[in-house]
Residue frames relative to the residue before (quaternion, step in Angstrom):
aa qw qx qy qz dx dy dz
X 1.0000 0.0000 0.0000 0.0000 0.00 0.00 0.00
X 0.7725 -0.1897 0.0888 0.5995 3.51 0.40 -1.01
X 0.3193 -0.7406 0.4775 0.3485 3.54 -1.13 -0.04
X 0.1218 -0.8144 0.5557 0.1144 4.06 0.04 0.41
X 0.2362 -0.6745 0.6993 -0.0123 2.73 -1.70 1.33
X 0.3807 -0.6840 0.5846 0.2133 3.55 -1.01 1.11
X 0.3151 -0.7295 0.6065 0.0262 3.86 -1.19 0.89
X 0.0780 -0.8680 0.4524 0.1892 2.94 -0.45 0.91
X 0.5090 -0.6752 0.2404 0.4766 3.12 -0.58 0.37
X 0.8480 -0.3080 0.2280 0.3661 3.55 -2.15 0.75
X 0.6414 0.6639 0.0625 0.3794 3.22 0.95 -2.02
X 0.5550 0.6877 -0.1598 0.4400 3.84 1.34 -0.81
X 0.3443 -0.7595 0.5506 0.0374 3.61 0.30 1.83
X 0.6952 -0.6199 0.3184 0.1761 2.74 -1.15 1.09
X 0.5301 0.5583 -0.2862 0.5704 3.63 1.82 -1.22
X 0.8506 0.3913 -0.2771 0.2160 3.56 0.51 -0.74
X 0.3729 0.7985 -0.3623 0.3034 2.48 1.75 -0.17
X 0.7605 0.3124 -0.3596 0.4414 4.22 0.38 -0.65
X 0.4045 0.6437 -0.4199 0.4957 3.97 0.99 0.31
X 0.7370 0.4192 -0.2521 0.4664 3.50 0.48 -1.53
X 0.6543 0.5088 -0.2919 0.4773 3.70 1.20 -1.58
X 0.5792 0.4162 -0.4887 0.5025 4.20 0.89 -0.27
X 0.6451 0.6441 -0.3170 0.2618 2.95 0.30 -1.01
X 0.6868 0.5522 -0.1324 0.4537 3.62 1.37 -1.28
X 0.5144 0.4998 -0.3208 0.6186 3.37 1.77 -1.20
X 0.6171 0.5150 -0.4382 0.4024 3.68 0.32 -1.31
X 0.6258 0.4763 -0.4279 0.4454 4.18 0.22 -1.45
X 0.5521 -0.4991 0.5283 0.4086 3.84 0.33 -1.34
X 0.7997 0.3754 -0.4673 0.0342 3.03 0.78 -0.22
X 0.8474 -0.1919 0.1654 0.4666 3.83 -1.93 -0.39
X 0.7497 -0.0761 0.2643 0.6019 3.68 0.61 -1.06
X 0.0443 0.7366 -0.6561 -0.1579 2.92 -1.82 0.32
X 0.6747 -0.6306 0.3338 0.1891 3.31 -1.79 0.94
X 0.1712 -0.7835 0.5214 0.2914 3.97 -0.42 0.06
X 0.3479 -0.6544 0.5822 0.3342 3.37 -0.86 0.34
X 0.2196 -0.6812 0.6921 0.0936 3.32 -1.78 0.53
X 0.4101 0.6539 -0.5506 0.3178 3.27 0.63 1.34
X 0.8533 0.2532 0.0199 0.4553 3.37 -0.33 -1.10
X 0.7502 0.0576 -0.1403 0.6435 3.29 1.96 -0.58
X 0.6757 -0.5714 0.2943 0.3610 3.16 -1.43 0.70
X 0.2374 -0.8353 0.3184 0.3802 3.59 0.14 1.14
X 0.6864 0.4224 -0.4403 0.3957 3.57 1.05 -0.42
X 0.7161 0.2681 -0.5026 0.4033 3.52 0.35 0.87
X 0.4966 0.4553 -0.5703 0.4700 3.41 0.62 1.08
X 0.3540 0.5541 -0.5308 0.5347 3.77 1.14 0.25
X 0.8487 0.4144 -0.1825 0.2732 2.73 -0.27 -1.39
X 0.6827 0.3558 -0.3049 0.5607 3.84 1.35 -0.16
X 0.5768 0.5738 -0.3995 0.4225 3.28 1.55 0.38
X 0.3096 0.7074 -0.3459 0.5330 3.64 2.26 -0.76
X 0.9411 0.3239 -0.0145 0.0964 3.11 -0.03 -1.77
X 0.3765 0.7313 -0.0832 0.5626 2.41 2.52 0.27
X 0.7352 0.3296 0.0851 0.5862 3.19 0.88 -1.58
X 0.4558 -0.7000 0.5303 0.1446 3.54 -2.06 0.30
X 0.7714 0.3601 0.0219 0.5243 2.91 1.19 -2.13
X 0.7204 0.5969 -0.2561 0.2431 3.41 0.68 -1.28
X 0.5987 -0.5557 0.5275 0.2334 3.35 -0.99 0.82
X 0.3005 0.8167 -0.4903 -0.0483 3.70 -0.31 0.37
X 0.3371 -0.6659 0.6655 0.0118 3.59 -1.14 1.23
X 0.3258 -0.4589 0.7918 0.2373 2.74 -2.11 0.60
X 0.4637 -0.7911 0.3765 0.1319 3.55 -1.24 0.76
X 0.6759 -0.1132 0.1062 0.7205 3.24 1.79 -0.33
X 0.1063 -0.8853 0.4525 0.0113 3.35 0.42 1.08
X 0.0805 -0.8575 0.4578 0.2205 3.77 0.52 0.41
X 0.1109 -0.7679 0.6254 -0.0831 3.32 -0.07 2.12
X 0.5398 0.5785 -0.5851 0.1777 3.44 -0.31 0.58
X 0.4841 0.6384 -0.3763 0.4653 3.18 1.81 -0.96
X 0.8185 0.3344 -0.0681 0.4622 3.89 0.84 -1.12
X 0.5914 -0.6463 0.4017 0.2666 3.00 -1.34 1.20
X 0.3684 -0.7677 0.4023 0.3362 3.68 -0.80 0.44
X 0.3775 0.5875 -0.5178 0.4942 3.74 1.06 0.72
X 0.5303 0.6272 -0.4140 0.3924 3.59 1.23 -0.83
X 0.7686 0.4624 -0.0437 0.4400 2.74 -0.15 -2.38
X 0.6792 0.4451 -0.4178 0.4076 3.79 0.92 -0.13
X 0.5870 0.4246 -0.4185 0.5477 3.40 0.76 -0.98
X 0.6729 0.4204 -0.5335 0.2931 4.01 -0.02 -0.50
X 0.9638 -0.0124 -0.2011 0.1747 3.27 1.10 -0.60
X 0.0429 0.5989 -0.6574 0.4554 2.68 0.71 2.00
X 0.7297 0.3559 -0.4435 0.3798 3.93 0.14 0.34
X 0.5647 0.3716 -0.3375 0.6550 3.41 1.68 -0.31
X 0.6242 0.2922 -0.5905 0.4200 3.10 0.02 0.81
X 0.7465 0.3488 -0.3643 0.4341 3.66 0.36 -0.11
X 0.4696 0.5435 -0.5327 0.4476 3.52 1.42 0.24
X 0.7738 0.3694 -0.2963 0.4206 3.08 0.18 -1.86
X 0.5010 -0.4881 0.6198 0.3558 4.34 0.35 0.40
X 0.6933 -0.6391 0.2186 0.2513 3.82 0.14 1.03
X 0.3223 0.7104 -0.4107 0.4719 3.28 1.30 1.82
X 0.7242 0.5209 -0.3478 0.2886 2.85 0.98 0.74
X 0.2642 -0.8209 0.4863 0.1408 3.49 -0.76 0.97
X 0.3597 -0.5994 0.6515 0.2949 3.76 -1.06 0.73
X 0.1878 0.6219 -0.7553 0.0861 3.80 -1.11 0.28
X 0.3050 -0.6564 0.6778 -0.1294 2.72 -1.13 2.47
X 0.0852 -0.4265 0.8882 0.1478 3.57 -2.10 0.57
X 0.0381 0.6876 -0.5538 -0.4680 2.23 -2.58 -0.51
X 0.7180 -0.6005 0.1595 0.3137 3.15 0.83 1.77
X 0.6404 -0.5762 0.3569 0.3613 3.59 -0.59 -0.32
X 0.3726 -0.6041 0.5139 0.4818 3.80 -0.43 0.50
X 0.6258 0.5424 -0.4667 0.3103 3.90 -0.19 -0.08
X 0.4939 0.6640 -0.2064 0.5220 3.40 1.69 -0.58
X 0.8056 0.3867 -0.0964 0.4383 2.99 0.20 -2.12
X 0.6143 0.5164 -0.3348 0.4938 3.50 0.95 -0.37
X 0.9114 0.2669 -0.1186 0.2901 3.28 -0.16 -1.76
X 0.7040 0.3860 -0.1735 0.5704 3.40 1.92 -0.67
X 0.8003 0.1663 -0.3020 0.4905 3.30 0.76 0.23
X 0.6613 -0.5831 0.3410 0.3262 3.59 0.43 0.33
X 0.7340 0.5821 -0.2027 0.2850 3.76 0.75 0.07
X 0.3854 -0.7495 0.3034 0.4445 3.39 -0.32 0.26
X 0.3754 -0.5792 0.6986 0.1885 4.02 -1.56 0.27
X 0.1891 -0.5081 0.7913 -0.2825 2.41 -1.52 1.74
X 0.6724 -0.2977 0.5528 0.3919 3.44 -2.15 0.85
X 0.3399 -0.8046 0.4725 0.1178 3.04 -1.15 1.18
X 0.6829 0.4550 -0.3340 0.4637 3.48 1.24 -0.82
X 0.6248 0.4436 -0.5097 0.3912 3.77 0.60 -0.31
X 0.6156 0.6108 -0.3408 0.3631 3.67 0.98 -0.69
X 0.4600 0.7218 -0.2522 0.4516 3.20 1.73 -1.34
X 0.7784 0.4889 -0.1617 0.3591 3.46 0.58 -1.83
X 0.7100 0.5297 -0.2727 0.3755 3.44 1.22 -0.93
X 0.6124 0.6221 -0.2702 0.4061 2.86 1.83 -1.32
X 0.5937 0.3950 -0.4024 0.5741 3.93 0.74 -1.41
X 0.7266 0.3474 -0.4261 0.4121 4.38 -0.26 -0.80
X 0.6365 0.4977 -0.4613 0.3666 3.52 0.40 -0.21
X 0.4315 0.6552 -0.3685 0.4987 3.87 1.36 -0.85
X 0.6861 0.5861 -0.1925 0.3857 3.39 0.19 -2.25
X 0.7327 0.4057 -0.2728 0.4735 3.40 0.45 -1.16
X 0.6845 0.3941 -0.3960 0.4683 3.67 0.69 -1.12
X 0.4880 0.5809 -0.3798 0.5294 3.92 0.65 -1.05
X 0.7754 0.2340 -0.3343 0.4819 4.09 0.29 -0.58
X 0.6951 0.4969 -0.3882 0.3454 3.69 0.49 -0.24
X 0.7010 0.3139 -0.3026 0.5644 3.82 1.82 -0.03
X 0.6563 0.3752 -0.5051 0.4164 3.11 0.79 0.50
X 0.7262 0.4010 -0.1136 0.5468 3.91 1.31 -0.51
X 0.4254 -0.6646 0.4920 0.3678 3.45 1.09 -0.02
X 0.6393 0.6343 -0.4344 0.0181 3.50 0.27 -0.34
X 0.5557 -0.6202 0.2710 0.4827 3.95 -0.45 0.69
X 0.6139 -0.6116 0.4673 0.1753 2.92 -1.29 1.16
X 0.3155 0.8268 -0.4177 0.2058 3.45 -0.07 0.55
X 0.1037 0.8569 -0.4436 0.2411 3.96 1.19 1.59
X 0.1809 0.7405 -0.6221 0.1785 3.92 -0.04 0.45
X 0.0196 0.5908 -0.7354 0.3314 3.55 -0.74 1.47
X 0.5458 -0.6806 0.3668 0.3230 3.31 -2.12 0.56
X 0.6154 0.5589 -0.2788 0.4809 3.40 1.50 0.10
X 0.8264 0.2378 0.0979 0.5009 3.61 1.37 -0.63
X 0.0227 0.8412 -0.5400 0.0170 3.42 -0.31 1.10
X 0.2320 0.7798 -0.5778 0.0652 3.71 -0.35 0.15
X 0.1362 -0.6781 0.7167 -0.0898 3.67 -0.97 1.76
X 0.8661 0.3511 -0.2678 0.2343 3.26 0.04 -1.03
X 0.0166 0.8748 -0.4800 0.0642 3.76 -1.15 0.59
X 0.0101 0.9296 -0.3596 -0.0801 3.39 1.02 0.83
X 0.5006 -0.6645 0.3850 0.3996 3.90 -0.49 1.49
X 0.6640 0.5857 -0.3611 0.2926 4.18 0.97 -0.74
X 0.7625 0.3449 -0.0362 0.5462 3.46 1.87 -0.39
X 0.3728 0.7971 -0.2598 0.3977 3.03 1.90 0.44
X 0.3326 -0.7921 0.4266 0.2828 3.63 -0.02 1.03
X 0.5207 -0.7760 0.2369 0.2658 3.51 -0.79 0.39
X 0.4404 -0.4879 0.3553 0.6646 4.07 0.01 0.31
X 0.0833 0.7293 -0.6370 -0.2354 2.92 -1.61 0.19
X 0.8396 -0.4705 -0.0181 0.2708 4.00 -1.20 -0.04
X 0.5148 0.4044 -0.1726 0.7360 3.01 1.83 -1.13
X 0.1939 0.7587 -0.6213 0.0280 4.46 -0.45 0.77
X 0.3619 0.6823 -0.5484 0.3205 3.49 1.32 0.82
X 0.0108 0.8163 -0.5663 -0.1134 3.75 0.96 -0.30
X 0.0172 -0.7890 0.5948 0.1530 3.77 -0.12 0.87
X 0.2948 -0.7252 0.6216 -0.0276 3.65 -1.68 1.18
X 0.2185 -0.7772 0.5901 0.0080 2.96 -1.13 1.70
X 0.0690 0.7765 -0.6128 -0.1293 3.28 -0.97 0.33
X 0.3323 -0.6006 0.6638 0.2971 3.54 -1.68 1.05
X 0.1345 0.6979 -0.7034 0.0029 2.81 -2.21 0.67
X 0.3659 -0.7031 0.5591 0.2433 3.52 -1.28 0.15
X 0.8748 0.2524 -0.1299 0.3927 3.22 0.46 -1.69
X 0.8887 -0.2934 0.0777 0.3437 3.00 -1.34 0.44
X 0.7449 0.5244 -0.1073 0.3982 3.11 0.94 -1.76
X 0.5345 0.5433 -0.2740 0.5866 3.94 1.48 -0.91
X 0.5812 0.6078 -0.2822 0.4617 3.81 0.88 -1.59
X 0.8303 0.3046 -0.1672 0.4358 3.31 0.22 -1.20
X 0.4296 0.6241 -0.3458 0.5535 3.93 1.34 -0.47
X 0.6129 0.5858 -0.2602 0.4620 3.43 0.39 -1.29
X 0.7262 0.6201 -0.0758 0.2870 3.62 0.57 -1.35
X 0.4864 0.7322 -0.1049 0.4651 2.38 2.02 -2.26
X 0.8693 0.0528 0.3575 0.3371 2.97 0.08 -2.00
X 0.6735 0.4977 -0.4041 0.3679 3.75 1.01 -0.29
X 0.4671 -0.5157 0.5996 0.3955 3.50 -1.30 -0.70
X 0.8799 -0.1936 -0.1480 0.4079 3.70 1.24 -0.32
X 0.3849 -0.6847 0.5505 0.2828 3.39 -0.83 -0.13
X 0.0862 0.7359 -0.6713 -0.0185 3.44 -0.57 1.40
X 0.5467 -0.6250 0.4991 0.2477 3.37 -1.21 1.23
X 0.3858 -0.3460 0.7849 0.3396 3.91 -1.96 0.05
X 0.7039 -0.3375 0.5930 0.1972 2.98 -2.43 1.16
X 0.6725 0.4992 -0.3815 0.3913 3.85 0.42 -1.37
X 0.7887 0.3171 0.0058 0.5266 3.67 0.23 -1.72
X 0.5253 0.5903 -0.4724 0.3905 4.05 0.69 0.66
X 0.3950 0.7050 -0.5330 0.2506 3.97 0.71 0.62
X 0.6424 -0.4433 0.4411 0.4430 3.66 -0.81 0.72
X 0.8687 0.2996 -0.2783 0.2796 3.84 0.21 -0.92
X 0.4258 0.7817 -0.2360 0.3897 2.67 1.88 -0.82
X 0.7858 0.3290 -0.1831 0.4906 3.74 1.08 -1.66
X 0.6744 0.5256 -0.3723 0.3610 3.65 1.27 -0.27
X 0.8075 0.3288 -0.1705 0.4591 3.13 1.11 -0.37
X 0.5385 0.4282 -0.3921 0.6107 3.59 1.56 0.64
X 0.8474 0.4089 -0.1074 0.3212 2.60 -0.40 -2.40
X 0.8224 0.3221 -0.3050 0.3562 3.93 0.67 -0.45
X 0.4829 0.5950 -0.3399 0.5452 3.52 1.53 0.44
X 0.5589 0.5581 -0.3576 0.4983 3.30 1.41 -0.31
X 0.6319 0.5291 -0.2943 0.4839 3.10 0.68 -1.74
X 0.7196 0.5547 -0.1865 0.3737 3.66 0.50 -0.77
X 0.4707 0.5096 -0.2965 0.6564 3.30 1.70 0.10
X 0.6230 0.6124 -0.2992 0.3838 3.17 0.56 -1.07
X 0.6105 0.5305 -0.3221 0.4921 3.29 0.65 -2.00
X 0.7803 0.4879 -0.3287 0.2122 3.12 -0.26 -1.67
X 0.5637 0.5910 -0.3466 0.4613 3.73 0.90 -0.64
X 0.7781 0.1043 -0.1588 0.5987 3.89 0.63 -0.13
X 0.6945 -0.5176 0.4034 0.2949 3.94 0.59 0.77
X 0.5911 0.5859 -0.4971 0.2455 3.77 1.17 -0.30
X 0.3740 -0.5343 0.5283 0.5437 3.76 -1.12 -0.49
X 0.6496 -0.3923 0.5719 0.3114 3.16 -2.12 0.77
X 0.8073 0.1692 -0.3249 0.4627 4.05 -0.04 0.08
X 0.5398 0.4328 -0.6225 0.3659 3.42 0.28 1.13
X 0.4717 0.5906 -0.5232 0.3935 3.44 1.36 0.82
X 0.1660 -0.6987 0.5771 0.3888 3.83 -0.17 -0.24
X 0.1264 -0.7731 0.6012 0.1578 3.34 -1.12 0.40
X 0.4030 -0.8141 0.4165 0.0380 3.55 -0.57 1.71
X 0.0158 0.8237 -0.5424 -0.1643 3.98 0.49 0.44
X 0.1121 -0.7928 0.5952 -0.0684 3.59 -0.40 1.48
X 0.1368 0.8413 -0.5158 0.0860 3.61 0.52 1.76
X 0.4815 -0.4996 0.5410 0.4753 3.71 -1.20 -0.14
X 0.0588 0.7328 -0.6627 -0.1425 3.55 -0.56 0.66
X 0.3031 -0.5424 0.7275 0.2911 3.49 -2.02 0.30
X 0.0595 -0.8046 0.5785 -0.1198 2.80 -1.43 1.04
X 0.2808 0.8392 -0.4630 0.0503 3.95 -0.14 0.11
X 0.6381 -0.5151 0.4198 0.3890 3.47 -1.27 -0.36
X 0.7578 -0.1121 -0.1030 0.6345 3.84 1.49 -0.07
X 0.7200 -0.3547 0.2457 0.5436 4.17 -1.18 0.02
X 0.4855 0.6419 -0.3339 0.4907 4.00 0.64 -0.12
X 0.8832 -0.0433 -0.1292 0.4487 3.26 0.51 -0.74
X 0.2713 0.6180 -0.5387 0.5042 3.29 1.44 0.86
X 0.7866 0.2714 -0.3343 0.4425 3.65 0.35 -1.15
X 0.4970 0.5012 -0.4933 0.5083 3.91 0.77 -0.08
X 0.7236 0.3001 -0.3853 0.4878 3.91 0.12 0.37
X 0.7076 0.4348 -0.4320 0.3516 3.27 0.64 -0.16
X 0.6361 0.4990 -0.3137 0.4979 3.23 1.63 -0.14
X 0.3942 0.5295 -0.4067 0.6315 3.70 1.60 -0.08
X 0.7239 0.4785 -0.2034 0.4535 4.38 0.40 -0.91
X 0.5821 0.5218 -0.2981 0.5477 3.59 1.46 -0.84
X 0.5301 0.5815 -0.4015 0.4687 3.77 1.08 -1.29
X 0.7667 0.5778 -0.1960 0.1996 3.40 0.10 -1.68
X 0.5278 0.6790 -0.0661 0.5060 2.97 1.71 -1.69
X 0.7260 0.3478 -0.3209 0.4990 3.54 0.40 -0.79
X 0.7684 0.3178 -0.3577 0.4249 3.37 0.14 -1.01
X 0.5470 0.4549 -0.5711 0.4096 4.08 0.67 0.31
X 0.6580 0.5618 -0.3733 0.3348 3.38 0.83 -1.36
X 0.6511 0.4996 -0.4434 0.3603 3.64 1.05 -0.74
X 0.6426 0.6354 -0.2823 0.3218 3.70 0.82 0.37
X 0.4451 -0.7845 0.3058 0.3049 3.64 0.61 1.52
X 0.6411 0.4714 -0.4150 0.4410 3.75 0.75 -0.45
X 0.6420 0.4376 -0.4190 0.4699 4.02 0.86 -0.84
X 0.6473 0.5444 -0.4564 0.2763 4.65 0.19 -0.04
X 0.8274 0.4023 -0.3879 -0.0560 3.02 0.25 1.00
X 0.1461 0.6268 -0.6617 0.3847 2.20 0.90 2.74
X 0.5729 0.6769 -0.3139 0.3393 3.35 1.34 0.06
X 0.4768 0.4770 -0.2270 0.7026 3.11 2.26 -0.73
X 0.6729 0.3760 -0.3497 0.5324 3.88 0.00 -0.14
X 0.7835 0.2563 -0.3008 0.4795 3.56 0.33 0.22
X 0.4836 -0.6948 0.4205 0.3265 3.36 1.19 -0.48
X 0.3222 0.6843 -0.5135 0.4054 3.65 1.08 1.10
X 0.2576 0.8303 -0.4927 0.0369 3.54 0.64 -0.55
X 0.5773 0.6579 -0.1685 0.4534 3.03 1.17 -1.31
X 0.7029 0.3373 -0.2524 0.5731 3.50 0.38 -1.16
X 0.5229 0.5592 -0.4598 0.4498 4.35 0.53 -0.44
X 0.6922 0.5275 -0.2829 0.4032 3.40 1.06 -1.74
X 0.7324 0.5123 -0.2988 0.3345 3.77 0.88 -1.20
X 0.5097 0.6891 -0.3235 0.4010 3.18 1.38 -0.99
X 0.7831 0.2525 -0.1203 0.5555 3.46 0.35 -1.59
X 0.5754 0.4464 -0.5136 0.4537 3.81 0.30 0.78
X 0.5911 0.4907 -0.2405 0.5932 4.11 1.70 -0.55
X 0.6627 0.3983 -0.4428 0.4540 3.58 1.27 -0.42
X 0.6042 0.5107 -0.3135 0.5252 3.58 1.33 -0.80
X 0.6249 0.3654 -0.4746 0.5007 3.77 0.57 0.32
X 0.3819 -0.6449 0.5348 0.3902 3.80 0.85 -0.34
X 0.3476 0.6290 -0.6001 0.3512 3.83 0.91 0.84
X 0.2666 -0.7120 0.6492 0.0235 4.03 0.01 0.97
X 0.8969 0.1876 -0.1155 0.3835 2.93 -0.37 -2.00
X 0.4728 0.5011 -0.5795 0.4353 4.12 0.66 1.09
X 0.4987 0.7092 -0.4497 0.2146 3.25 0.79 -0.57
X 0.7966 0.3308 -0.3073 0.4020 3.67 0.11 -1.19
X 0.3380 0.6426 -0.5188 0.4513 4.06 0.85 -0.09
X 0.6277 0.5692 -0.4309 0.3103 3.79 0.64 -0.90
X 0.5387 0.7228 -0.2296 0.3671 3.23 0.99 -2.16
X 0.0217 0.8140 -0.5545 -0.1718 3.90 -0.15 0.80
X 0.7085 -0.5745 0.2740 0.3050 2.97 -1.09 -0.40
X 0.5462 0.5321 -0.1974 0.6160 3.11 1.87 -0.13
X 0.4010 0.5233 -0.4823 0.5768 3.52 1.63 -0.05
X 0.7732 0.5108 -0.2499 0.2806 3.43 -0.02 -1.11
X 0.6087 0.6374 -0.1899 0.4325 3.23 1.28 -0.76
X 0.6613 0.3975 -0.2011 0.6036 3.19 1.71 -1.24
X 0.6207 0.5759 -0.1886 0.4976 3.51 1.04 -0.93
X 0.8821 0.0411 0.0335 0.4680 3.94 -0.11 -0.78
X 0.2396 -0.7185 0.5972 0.2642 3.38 -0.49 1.53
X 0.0458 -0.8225 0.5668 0.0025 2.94 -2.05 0.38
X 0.1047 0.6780 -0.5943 0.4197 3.22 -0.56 1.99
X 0.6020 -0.5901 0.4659 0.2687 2.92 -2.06 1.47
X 0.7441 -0.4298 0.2960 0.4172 3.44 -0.81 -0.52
X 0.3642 0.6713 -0.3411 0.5481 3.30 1.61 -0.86
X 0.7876 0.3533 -0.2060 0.4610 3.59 -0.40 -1.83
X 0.4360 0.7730 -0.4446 0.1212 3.46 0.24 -1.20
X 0.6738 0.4043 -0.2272 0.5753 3.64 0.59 -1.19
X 0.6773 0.5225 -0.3691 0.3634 3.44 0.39 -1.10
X 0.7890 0.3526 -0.2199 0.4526 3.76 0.52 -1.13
X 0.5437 0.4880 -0.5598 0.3910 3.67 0.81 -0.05
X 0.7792 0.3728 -0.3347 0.3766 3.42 1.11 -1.36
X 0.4304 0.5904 -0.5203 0.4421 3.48 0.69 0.28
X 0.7524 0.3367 -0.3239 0.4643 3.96 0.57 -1.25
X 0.8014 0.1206 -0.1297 0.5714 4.08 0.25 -0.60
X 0.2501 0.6212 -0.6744 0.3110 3.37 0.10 1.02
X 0.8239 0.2430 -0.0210 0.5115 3.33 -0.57 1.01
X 0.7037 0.4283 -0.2645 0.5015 3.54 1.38 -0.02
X 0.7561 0.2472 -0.0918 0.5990 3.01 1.02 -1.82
X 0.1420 -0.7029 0.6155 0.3270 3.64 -1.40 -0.45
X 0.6530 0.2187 -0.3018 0.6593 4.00 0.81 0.37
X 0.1311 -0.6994 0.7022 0.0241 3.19 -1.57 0.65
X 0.1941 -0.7838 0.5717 0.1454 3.59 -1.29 0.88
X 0.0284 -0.7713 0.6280 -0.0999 3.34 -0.73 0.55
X 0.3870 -0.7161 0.5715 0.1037 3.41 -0.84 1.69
X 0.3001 -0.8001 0.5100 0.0983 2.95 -1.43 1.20
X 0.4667 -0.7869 0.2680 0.3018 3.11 -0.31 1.41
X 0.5344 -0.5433 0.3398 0.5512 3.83 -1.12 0.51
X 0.6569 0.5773 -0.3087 0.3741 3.73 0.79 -1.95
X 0.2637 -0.7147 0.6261 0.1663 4.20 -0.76 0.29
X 0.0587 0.8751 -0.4295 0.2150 3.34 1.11 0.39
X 0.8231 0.1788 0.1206 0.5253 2.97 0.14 -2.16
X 0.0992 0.8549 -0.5052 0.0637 3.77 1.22 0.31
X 0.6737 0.5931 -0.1507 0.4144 3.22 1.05 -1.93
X 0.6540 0.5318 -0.2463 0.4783 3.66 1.34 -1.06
X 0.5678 0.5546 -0.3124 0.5220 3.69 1.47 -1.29
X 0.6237 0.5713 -0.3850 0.3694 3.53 0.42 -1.30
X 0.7746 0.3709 -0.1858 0.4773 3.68 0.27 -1.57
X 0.5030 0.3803 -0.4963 0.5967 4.10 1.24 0.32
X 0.7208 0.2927 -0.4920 0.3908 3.77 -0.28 -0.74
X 0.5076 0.6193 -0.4742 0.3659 4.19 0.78 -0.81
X 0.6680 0.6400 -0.0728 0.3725 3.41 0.76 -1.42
X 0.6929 0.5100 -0.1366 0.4911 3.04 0.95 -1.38
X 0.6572 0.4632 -0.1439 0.5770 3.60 1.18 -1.66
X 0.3861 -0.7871 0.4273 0.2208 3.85 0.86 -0.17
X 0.0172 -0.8310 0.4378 -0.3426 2.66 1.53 1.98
């Protein structure tokens, strides 16, 4: 039915990181995602590799503009020959307010940059696994040079599959062009939202190099509420409503807000974030946003309503893994479910 990848969370030290990644193989599930927030995400891959046997592991949104793509290749072209060909590259490219003010670089259109960056990889990925001469020149990226004395070696699995997140239209369709997947934003991940946007994009995309639309995977990467009875289901959705506002107040996450006809509320948000009014912010978040926005179901239900919302839409689901192991036994029998166990 679907394959599911466990998320870890944003927030997820770097030590804890190969505990949480057993832990995920242990639940069942296909793979799981590092964050690239607080830790470096390609070395939480890489303590997630070293952790684990079976699992698929990804970086979840690698923010590769800050980094050169000779970098980010040589890192992962060794996780792929560590992890015995389990590793996935999952690229972002964040917001220009980021890339500027927190990391130090300049912003550029993201999806043509996007393109040069994943073909510029491709090319280097073909010149150590095939010898061939390095020779990439694009308007964002040049790379000629490749001495044989410092040259990484072929290695077995050199399909290196690449994910890329996107929302808008232009990433969506890029994705299509050229990735292995498409993992959605929390903002733009509703059941209607991907059937009637996000997979007609992707479907442009294909069409522009001859591929089929389902050799993309599409990844639905919702907030879900979740709990052990209606008490603490609705105490996440109000912990998910918090969250929601302060993305939504951010012009690149609206357009599930345009497609439904919220603009308005996107517009108030980021005019309260520019007043420094924080605490008005989540009052915005309606309740019928949330409905469309954040499934919700005890654990029991849990399987039932995802496959009810992206049956037929998505073909991978994420699903954060909680910090508490509590409810492990409950997670297990959703990811079983889910995989059509």
């Amino acid at each position: 039915m679907f394959r599911v990848w466990a998320a870890l969370d944003l927030h997820t030290p770097l030590a804890e990181i190969p505990a949480h990644a057993r832990r995920a193989e242990a639940l069942g599930f296909d793979g799981v995602m590092a964050p690239d927030v607080i830790t470096d995400g390609l070395l939480a891959a890489q303590a997630a590799i070293g952790a684990t046997s079976r699992i698929r592991v990804a970086t979840s949104a690698l923010v590769c503009f800050p980094r050169s793509p000779m970098t980010v290749a040589v890192a992962a072209w060794n996780l792929q020959a560590l992890s015995g060909g389990r590793f996935h590259l999952g690229l972002g490219p964040l917001v220009r307010g980021n890339i500027v003010g927190k990391y130090g670089t300049t912003w550029s259109a993201p999806a043509p940059r996007m393109r040069e960056y994943v073909g510029s990889l491709r090319a280097i990925f073909d010149c150590w696994q095939h010898g061939t001469p390095l020779d990439y020149r694009g308007e964002h990226y040049r790379f000629t040079r490749q001495q044989d004395f410092v040259k990484p070696p072929p290695i077995e699995h050199p399909d290196l599959p690449i994910h890329l997140a996107g929302i808008g239209p232009n990433m969506t369709a890029l994705a299509g062009e050229l990735a292995t997947a498409l993992v959605t934003h929390p903002t733009n991940a509703s059941p209607r939202f991907l059937a009637e946007v996000t997979r007609p994009r992707l479907a442009v995309g294909a069409a522009r190099t001859g591929r089929d639309p389902a050799s993309v995977s599409l990844v639905a990467n919702p907030l879900v509420a979740v709990g052990r009875d209606a008490d603490e289901v609705d105490a996440r959705r109000e912990e998910h409503r918090a969250l929601l506002a302060i993305l939504l107040s951010t012009p690149s996450y609206w357009p599930s807000l345009d497609y439904y006809g919220w603009r308005e509320c996107g517009e108030r948000l980021n005019g309260l974030v520019r007043e420094g009014r924080w605490e008005a912010l989540t009052p915005l978040v309606s309740d019928e946003m949330l409905e469309v926005m954040v499934p919700a179901a005890t654990w029991d239900g849990l399987a039932a309503c995802l496959v009810a919302e992206y049956g037929g839409v998505a073909d991978a689901i994420s699903l954060a893994l909680p910090a508490d192991p509590t409810d492990d036994a409950a997670l297990a029998r959703v990811v079983a479910t889910l995989r059509g166990e």
